[in-house]
N, C-alpha and C positions, 0 to 999 in steps of 0.2 A: 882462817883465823883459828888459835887455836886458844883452848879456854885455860889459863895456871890456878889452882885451885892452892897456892901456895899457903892462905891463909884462912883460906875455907875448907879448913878440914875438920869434920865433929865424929868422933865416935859413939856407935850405935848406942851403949851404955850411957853417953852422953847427954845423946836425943831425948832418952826414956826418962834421965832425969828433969833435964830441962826443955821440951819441947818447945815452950815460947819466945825464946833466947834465940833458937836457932831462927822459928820461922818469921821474927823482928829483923835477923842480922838478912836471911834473904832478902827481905823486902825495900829494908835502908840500901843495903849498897846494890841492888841489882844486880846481884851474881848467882852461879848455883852454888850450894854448898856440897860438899864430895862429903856420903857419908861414908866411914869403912869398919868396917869388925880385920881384928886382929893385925891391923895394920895394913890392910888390903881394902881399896875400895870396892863399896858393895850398890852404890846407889847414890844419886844425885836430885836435891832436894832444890826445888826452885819456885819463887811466887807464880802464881796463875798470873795475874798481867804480865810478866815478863816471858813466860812460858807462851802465851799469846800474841804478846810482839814477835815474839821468835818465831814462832811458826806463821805467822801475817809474811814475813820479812824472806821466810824459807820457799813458800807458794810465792809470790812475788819473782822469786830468782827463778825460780823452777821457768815460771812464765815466760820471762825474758830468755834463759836460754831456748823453750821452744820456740818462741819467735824468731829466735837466732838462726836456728837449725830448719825451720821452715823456709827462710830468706836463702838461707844458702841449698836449700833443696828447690828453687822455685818456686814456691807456694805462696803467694804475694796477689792482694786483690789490690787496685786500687781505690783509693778513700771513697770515689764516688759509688763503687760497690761496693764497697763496706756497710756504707752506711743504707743502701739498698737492703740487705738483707738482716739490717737488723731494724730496718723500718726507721728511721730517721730521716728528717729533712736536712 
């Protein structure tokens, strides 16, 4: 996935004026904003909860690919060991 920052673009002199505008406009629409000096981005402005989900969402995948990559390397206990060593009935 990749993120278009088509309409979220705020210039650094921007920010400095209006700083509440921008981090309103993060938070409504769940997106990051690309901020850029001279026409060039410099930095990507984005809410804490959503910054949060994101990285919940990114360890998550991570997870599942090592699982993935364990299975196809062998490394597979069965449920009833599993749960043995993590002390479960």
């Amino acid at each position: 996935m990749t993120i278009k920052f088509y309409g979220d673009l705020v210039s650094l002199s921007d920010l400095k004026v209006n700083p509440g505008r921008v981090m309103k406009h993060t938070t409504e629409v769940h997106r990051p904003v690309l901020l850029t000096s001279r026409g060039r981005g410099v930095a990507v402005v984005q809410s804490v909860s959503d910054y949060e989900k994101a990285e919940e969402e990114r360890a998550f995948m991570r997870a599942v690919v090592a699982g993935l990559a364990d299975l196809e390397a062998g490394r597979e206990l069965s449920l009833s060991e599993a749960k043995k060593r993590l002390s479960l009935k």
